[in-house]
C-alpha atoms as an extended CHARMM CRD file, in Angstrom:
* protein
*
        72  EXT
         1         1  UNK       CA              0.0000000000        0.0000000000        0.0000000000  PROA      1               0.0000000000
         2         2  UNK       CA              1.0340000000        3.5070000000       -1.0900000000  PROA      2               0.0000000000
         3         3  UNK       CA              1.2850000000        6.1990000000        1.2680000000  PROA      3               0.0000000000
         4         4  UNK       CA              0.2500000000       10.0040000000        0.0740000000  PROA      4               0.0000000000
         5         5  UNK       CA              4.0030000000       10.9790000000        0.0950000000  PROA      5               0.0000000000
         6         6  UNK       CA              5.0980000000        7.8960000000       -1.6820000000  PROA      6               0.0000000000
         7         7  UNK       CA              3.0000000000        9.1920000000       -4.2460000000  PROA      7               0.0000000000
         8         8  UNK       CA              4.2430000000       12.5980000000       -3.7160000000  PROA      8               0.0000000000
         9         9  UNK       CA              7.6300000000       11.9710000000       -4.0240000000  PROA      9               0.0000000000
        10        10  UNK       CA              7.0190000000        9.4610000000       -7.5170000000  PROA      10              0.0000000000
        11        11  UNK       CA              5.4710000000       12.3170000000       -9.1190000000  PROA      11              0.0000000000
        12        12  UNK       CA              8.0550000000       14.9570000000       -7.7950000000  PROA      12              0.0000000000
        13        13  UNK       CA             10.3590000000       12.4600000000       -9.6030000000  PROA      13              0.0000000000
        14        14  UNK       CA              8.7040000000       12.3110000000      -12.5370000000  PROA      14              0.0000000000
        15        15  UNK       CA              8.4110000000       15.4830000000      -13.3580000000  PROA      15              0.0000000000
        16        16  UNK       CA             12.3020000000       16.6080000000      -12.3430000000  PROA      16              0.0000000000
        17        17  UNK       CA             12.9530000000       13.2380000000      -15.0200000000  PROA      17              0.0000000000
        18        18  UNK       CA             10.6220000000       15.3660000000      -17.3270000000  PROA      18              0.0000000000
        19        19  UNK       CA             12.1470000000       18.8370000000      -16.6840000000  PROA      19              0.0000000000
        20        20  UNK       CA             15.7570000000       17.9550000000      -17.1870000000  PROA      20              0.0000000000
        21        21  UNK       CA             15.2350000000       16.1280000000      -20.0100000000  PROA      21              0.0000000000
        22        22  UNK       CA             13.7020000000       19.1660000000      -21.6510000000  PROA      22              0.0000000000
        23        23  UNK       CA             16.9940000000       20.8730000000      -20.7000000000  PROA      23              0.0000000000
        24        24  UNK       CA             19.0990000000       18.0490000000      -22.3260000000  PROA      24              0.0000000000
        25        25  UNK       CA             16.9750000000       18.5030000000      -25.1030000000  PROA      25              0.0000000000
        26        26  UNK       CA             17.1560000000       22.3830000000      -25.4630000000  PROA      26              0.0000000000
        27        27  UNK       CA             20.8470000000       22.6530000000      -24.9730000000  PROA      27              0.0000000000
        28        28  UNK       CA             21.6040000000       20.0910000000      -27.9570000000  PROA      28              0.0000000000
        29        29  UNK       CA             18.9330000000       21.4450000000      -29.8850000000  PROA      29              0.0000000000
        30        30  UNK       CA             20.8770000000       25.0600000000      -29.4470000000  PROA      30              0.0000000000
        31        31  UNK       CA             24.0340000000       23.6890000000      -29.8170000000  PROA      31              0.0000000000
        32        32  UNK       CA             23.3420000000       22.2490000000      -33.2260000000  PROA      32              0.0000000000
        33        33  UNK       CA             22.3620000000       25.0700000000      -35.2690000000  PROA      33              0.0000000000
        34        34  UNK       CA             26.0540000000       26.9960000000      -34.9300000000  PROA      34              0.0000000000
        35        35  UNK       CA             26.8010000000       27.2120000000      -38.0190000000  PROA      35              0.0000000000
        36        36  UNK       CA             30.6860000000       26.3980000000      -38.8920000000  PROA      36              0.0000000000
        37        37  UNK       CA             33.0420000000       27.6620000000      -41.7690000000  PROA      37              0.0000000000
        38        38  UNK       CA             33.9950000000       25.9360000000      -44.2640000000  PROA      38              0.0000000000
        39        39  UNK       CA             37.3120000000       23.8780000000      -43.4470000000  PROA      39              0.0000000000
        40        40  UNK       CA             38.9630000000       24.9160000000      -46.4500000000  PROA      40              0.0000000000
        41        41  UNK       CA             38.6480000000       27.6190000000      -48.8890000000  PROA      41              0.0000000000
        42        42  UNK       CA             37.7170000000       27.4330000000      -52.6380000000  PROA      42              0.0000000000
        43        43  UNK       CA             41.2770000000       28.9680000000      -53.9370000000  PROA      43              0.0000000000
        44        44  UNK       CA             42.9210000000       25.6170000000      -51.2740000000  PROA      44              0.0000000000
        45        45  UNK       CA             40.5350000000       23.5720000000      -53.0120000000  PROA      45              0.0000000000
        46        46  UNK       CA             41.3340000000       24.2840000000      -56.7270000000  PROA      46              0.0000000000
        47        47  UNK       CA             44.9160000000       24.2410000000      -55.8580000000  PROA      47              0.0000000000
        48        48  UNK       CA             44.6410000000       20.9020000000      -54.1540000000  PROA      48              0.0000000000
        49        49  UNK       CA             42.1790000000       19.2200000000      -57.1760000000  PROA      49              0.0000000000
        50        50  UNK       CA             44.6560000000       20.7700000000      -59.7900000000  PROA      50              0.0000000000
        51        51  UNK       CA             48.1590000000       18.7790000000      -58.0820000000  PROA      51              0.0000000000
        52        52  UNK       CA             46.3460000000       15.9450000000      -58.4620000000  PROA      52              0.0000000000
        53        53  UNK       CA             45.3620000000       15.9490000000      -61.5690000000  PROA      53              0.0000000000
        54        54  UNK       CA             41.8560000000       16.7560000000      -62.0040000000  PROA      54              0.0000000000
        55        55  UNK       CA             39.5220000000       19.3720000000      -63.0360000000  PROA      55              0.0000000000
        56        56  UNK       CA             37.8380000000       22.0400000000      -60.5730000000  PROA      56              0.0000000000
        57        57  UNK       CA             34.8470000000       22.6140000000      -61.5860000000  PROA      57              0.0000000000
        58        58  UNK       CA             34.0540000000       24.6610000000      -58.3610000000  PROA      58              0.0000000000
        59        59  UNK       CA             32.2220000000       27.4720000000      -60.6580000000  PROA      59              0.0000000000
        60        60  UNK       CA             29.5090000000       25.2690000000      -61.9590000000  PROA      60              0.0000000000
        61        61  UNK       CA             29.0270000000       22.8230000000      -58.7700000000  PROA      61              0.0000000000
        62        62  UNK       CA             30.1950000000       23.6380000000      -55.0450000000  PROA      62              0.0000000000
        63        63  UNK       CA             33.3620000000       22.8310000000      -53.8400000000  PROA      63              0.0000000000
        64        64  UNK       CA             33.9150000000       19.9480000000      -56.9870000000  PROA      64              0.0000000000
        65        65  UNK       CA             36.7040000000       18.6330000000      -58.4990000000  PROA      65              0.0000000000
        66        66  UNK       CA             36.1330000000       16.0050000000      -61.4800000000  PROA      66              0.0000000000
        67        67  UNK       CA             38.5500000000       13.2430000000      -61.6850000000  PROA      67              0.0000000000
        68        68  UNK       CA             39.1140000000       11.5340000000      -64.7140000000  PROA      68              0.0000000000
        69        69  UNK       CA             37.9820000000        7.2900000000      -64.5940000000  PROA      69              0.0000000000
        70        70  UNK       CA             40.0220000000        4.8640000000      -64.3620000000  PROA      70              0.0000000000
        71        71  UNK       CA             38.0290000000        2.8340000000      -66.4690000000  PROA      71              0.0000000000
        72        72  UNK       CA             37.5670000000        3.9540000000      -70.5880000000  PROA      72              0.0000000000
């Protein structure tokens, strides 16, 4: 048999469960939507793509560089 503060002290729990949750939930949430700079720049990236031998194409699609197949 439950006493009244048994049941007191279950929903007490409950709801600090509840409430801190929402706080883990709100400070990844806010976290997340920092947005970041790009790790390298376009003029590092054409540089890069053209030493090894392919094509940048960063003009016509982000941040690309075509390599040519290895298969004809």
């Amino acid at each position: 048999m439950r006493t009244h503060r048994m049941v007191e002290r279950s929903i007490q729990q409950t709801l600090t469960g509840v409430w801190l949750g929402a706080v883990v939930c709100g400070v990844l949430t806010a976290c997340s939507t920092v947005p970041y700079p790009p790790t390298y720049a376009d003029a590092e990236l054409q540089a890069k793509c053209e030493r090894s031998g392919g094509w940048w194409r960063g003009d016509l699609i982000r941040e690309y560089c075509e390599q040519e197949s290895p298969f004809p």
